[in-house]
Backbone as numpy.savetxt, mean C-alpha at the origin, in Angstrom:
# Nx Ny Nz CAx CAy CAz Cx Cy Cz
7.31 -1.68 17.50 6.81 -2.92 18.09 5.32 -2.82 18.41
5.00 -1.67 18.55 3.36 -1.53 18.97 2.59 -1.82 17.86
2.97 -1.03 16.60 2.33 -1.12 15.56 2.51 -2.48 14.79
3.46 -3.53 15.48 3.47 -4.81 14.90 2.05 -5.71 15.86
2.41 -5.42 17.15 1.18 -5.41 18.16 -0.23 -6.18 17.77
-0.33 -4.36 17.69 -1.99 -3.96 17.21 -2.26 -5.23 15.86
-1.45 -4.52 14.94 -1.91 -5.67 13.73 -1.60 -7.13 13.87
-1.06 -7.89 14.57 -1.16 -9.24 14.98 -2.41 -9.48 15.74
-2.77 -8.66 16.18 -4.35 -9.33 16.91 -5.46 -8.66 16.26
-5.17 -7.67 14.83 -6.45 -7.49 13.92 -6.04 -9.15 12.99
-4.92 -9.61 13.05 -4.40 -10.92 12.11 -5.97 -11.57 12.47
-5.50 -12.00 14.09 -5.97 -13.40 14.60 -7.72 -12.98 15.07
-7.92 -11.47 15.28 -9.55 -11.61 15.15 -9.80 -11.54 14.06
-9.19 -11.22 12.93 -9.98 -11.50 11.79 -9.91 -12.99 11.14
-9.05 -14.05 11.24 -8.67 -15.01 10.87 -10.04 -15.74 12.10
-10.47 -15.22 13.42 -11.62 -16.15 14.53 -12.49 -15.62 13.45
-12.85 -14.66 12.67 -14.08 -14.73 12.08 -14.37 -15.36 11.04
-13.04 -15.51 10.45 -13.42 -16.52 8.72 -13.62 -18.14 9.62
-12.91 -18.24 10.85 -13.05 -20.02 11.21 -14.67 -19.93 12.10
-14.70 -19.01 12.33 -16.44 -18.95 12.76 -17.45 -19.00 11.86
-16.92 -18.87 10.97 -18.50 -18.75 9.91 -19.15 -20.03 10.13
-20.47 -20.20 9.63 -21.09 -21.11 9.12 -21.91 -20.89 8.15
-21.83 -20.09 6.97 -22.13 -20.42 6.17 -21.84 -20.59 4.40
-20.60 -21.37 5.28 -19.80 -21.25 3.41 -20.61 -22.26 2.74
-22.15 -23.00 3.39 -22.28 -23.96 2.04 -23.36 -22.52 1.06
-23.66 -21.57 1.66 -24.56 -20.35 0.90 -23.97 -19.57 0.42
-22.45 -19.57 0.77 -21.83 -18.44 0.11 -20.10 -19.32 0.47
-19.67 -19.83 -1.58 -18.72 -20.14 -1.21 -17.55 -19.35 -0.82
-16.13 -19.67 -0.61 -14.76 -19.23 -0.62 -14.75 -18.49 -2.55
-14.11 -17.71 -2.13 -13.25 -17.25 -3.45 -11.78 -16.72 -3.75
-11.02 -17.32 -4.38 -9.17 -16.65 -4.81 -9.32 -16.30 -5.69
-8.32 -15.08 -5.46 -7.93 -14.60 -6.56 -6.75 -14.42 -6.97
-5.73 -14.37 -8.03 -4.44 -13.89 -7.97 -4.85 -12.28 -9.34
-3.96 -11.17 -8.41 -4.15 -10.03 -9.53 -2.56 -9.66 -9.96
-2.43 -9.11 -10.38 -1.05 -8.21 -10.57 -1.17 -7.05 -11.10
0.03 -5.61 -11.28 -0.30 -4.74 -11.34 1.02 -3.84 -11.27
0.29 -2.37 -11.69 1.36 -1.40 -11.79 0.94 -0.57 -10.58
2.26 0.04 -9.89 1.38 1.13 -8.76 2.34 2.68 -8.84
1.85 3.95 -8.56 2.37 5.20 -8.51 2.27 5.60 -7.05
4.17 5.79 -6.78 3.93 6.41 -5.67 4.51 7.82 -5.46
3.85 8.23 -4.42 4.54 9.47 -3.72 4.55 9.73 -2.32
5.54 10.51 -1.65 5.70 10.58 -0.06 5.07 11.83 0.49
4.87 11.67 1.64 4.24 12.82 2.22 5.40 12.47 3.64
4.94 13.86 4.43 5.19 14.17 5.57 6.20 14.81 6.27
7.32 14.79 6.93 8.42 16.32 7.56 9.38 16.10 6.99
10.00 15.16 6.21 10.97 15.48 4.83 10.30 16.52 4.05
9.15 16.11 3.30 8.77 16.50 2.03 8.44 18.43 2.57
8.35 18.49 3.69 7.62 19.46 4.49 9.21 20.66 4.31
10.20 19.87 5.06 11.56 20.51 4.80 12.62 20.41 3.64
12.35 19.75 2.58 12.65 19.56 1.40 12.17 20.91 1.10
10.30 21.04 1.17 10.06 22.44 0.61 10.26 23.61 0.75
10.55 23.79 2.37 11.00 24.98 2.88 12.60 25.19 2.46
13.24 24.58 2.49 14.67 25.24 1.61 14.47 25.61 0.72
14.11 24.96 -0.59 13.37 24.83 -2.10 12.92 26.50 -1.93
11.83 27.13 -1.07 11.12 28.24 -0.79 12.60 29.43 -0.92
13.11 28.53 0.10 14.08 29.80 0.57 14.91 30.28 -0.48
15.17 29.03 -1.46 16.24 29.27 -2.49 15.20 29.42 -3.53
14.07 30.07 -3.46 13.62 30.83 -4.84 13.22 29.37 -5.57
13.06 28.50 -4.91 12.46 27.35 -5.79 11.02 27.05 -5.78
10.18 26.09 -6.43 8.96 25.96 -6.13 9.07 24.41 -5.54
8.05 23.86 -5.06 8.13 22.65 -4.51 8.95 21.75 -4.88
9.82 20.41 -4.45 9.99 19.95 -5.10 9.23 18.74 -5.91
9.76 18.04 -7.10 9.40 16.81 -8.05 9.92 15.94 -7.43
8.58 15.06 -7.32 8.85 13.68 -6.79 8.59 12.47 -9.01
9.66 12.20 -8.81 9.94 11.25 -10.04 10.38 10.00 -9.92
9.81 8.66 -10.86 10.41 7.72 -10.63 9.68 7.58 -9.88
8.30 6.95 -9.96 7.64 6.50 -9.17 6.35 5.48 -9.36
7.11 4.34 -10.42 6.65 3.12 -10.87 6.75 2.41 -9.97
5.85 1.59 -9.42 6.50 0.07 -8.99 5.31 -1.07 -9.24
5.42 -1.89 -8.89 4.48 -2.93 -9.06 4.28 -3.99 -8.32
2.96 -5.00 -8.16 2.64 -5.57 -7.05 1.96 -7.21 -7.99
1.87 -7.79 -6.83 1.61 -9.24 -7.48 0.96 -9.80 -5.83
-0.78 -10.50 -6.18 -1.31 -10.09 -5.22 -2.19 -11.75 -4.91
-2.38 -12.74 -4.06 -3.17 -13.46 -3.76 -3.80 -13.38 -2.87
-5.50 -13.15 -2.53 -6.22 -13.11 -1.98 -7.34 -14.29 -2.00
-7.88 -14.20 -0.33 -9.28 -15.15 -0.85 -10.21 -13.83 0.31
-11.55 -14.43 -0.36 -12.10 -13.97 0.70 -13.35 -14.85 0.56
-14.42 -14.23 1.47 -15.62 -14.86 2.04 -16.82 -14.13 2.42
-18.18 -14.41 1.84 -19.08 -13.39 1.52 -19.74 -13.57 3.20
-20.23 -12.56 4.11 -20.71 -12.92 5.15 -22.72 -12.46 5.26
-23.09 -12.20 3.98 -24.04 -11.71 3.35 -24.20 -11.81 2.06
-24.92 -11.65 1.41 -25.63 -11.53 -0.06 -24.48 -10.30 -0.58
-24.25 -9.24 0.06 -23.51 -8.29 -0.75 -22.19 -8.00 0.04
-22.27 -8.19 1.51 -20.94 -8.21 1.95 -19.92 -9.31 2.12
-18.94 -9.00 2.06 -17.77 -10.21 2.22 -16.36 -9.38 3.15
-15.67 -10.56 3.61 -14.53 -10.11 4.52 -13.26 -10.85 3.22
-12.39 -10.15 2.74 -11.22 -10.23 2.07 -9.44 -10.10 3.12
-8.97 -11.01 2.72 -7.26 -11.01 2.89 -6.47 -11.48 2.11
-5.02 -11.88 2.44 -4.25 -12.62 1.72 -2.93 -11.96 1.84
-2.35 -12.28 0.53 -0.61 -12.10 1.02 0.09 -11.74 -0.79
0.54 -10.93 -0.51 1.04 -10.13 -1.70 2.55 -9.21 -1.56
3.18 -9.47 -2.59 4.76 -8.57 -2.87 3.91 -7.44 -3.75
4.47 -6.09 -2.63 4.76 -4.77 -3.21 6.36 -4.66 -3.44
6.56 -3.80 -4.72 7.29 -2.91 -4.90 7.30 -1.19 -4.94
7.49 -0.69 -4.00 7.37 0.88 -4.07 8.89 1.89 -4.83
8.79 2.71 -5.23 9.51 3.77 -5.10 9.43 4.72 -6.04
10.43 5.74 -5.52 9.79 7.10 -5.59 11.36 7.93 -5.88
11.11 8.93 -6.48 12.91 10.19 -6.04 12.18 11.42 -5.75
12.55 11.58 -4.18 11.50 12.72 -3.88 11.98 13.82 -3.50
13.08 14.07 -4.56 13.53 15.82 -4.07 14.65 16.16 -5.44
13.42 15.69 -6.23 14.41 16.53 -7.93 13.71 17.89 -7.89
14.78 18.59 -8.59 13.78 20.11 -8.56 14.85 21.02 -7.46
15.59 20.50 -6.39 16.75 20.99 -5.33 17.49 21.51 -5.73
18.21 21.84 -4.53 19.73 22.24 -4.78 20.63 21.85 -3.82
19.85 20.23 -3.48 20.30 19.46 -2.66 21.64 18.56 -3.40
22.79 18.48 -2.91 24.30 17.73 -3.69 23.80 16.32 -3.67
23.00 15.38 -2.56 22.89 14.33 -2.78 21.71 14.13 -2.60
20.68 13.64 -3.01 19.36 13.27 -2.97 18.64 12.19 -2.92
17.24 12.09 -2.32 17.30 10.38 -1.56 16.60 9.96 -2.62
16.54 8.48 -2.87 16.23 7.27 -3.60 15.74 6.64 -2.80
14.26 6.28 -2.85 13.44 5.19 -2.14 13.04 4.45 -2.67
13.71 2.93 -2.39 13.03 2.03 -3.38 13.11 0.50 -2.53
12.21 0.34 -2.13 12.31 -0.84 -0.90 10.86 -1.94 -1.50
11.13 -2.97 -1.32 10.21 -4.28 -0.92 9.36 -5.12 0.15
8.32 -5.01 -0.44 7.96 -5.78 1.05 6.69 -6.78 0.50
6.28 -7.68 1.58 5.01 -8.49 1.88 3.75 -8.06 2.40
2.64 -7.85 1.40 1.56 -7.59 2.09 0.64 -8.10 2.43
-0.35 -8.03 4.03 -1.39 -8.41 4.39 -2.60 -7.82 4.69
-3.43 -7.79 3.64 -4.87 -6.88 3.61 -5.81 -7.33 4.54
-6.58 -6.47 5.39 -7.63 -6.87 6.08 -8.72 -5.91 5.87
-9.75 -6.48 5.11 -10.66 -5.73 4.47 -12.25 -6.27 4.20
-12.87 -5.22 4.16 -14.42 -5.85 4.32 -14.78 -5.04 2.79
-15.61 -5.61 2.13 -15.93 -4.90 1.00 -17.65 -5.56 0.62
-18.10 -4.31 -0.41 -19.28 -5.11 -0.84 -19.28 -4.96 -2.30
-20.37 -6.33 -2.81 -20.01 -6.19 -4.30 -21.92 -6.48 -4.68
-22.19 -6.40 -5.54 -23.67 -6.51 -6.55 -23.54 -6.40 -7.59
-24.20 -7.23 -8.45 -24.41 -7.27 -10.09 -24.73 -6.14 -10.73
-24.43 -5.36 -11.73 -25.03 -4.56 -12.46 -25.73 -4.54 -13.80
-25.62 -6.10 -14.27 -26.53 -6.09 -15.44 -27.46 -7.37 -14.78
-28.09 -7.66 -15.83 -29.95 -8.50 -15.78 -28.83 -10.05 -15.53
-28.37 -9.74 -16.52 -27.54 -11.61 -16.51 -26.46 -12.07 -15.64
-26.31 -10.59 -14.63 -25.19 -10.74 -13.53 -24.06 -11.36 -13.46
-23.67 -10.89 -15.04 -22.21 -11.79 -15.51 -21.12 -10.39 -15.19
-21.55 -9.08 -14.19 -20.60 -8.12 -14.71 -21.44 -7.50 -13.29
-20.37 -7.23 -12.38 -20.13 -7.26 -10.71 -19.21 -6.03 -10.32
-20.35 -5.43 -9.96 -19.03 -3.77 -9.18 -19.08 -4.36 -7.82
-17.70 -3.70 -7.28 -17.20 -3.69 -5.76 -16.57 -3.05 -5.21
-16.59 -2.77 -3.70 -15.68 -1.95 -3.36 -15.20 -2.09 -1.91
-14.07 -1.96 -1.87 -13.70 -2.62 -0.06 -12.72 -1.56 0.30
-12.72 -1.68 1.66 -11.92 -1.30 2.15 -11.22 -1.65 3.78
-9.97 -1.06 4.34 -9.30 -1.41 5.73 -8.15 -1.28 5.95
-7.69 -1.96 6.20 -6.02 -1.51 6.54 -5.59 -3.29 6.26
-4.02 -2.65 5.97 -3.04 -3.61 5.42 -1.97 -3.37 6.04
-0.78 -4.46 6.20 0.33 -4.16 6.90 1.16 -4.31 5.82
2.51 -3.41 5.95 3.58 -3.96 4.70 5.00 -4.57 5.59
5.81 -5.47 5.03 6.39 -5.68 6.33 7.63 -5.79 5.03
8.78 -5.30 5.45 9.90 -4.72 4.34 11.13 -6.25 4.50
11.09 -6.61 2.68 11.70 -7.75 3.21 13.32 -7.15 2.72
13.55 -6.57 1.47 14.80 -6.12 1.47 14.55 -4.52 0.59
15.31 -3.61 0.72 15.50 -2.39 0.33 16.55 -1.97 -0.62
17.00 -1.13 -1.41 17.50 -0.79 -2.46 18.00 0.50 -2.60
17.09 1.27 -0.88 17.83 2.89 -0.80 18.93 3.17 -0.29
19.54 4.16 -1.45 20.94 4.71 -0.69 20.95 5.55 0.52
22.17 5.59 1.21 22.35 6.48 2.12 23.06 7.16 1.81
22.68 8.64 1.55 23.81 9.78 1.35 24.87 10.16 1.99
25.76 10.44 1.67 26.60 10.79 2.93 27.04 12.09 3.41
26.16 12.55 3.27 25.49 13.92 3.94 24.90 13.72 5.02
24.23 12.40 5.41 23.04 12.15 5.91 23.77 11.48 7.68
23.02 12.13 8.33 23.97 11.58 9.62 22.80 10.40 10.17
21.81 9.62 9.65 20.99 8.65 9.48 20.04 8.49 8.36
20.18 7.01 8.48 18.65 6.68 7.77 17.76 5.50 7.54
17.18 5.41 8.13 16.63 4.02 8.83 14.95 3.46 7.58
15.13 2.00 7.32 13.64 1.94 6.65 13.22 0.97 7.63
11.56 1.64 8.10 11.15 1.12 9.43 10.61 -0.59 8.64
10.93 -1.21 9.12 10.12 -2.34 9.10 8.83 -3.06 8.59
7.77 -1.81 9.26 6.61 -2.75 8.90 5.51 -1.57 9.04
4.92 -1.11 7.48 4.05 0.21 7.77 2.32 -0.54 7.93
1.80 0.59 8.05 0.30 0.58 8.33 -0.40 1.41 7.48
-1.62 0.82 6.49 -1.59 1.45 5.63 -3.52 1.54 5.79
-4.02 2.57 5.45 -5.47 2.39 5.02 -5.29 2.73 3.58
-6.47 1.76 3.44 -6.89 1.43 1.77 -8.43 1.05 1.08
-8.65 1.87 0.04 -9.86 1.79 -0.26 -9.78 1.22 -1.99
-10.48 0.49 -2.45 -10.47 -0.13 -3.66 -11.93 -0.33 -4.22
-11.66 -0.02 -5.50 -13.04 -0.63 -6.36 -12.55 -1.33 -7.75
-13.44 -2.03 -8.45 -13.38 -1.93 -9.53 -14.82 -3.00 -10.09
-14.05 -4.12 -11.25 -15.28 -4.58 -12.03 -15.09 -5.92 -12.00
-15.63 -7.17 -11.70 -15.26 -8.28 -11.85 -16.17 -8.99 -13.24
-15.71 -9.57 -14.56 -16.30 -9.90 -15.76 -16.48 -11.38 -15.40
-17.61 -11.98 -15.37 -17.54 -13.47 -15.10 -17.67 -14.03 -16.58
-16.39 -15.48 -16.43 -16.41 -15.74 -17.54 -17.22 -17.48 -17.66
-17.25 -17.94 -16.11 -18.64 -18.78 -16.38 -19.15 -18.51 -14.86
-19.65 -19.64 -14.13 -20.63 -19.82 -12.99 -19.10 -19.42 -11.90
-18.37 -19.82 -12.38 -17.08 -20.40 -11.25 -15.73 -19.40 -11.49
-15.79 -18.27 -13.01 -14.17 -17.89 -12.99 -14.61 -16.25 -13.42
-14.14 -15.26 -13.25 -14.00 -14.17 -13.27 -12.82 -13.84 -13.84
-12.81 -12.50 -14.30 -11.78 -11.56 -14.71 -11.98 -10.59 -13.78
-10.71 -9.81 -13.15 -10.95 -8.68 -11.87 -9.90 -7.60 -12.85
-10.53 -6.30 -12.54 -10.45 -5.35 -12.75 -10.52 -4.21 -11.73
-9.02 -3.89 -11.10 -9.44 -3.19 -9.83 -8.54 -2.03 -9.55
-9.10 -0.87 -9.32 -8.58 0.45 -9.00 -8.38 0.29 -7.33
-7.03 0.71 -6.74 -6.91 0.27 -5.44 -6.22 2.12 -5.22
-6.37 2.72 -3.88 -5.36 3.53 -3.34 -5.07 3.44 -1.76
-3.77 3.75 -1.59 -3.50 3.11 -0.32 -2.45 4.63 0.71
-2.66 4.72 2.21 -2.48 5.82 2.25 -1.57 5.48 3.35
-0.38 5.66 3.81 0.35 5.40 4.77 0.09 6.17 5.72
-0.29 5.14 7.14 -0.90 5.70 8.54 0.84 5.43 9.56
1.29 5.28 9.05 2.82 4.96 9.73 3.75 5.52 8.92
4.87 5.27 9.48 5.93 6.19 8.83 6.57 5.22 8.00
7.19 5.47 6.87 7.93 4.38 5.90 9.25 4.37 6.26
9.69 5.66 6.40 12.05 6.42 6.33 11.85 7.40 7.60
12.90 6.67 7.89 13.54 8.01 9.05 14.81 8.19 8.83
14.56 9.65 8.30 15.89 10.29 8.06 16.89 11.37 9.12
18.19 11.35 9.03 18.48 12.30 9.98 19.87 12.91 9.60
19.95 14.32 9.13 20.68 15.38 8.78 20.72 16.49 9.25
21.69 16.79 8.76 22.19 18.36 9.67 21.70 19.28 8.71
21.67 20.31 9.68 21.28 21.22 9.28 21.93 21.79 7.92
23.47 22.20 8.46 24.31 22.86 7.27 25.57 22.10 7.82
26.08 21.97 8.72 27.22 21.28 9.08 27.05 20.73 10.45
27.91 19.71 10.27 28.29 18.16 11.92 28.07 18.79 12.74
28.41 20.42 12.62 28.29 21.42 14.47 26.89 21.98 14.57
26.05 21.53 13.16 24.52 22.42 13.92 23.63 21.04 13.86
22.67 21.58 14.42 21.51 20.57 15.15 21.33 20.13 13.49
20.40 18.73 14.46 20.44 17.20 13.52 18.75 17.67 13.79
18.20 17.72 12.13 16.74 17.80 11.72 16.18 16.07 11.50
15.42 15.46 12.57 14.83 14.05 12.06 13.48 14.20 11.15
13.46 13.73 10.15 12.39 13.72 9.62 11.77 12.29 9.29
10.96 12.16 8.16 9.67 11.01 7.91 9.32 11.02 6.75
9.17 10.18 5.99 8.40 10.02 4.74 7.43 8.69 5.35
5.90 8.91 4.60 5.50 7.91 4.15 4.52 7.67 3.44
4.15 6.90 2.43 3.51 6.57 1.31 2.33 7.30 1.21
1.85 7.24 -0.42 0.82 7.41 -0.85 0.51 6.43 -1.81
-0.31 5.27 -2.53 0.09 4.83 -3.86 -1.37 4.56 -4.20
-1.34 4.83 -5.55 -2.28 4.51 -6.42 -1.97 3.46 -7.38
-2.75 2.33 -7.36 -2.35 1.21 -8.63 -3.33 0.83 -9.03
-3.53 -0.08 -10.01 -4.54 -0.79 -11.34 -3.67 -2.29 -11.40
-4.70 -2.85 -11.47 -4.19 -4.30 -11.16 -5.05 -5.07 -12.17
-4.94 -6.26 -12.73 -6.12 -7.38 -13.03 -5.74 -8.42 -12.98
-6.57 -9.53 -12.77 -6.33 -10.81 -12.73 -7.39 -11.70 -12.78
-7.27 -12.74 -11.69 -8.63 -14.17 -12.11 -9.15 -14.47 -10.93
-10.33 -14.71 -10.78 -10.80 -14.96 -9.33 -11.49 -15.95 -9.92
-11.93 -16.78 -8.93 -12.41 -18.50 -8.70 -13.51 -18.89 -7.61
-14.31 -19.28 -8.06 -14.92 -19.93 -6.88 -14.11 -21.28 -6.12
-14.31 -21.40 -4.67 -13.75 -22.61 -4.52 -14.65 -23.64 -4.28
């Protein structure tokens, strides 16, 4: 609930600064819609105790596999300078991942959940050729993911396993925007995104129902490539 909190009032101060501006007649609005492929992988006290058994049983880390998903993305944003601008919007991720092939674990977890995203991000962009038809950029901030339905099993080994709600993510992006007149672009954009919250909470026993219950955590890493069309408005 905290971490829903915090990001409802980065929502609404960042939403007082796009209705404060005054100067969209010097620098209009711009949308974009992108889409895209993304690679993920988990970090944190799963992946941590996944490895230490793996160790114990003469294994080497484990393989995280299966870790396509893809995203479909509408944004606008608003230049608050000649080279800076404030970016948001609202976009479906798909994540997942199988993050413990390589074991000698009997049942093994499958993460594969959905959600809605909201970017809050400041970025800057400048022309790189004479005719300024061909625009590098790069932004970055945090995004919330908020999980609308999920697809992971629960083992039944597993004496829990919970997918939290709504992660917190920092994210840094670049890429190339190709203008194809005064008013429409082609976007070309390398994005990676790093989970500051936890995604799974898992909870298993040790070796059996009579020894202590190990809670652990996964949460994201993803790298994706996206393109699409941006617009002046």
């Amino acid at each position: 609930m905290r971490q829903i909190f915090v990001f409802m009032l980065l929502v609404i101060s960042f939403g007082q600064s796009f209705a404060a501006d005054s100067t969209f007649k010097v620098y209009p609005w711009q949308l974009s819609v992108t889409g895209g492929f993304n690679s993920n992988t988990v970090i944190g006290s799963m992946v941590d105790f996944t490895n230490k058994f793996n160790h114990i049983d003469g294994l080497s880390d484990a393989k995280q596999t299966n870790q396509m998903g893809y995203s479909i993305n509408l944004s606008i944003q608003k230049h608050i300078s000649q080279y800076f601008y404030l970016k948001t919007g609202l976009g479906f991720v798909h994540k997942q991942v199988n993050p413990q092939n390589n074991t000698n674990n009997i049942y093994r977890d499958t993460l594969s959940t959905n959600y809605i995203r909201i970017p809050l991000l400041i970025g800057s962009m400048f022309s790189v050729n004479n005719k300024k038809t061909i625009q590098l950029f790069a932004e970055t901030g945090i995004s919330g993911d908020f999980k609308i339905s999920d697809d992971s099993p629960k083992a039944p080994d597993r004496a829990g396993f919970q997918v939290l709600p709504i992660l917190l993510n920092f994210q840094l992006s670049g890429g190339l925007n190709f203008k194809v007149n005064n008013a429409t672009a082609i976007v070309l954009q390398y994005e990676y995104s790093l989970g500051i919250s936890n995604a799974y909470k898992e909870k298993l026993y040790y070796g059996s129902p009579n020894e202590p219950i190990f809670t652990g955590y996964y949460s994201y890493q993803t790298n994706s490539i996206s393109i699409g069309v941006k617009w002046e408005l």
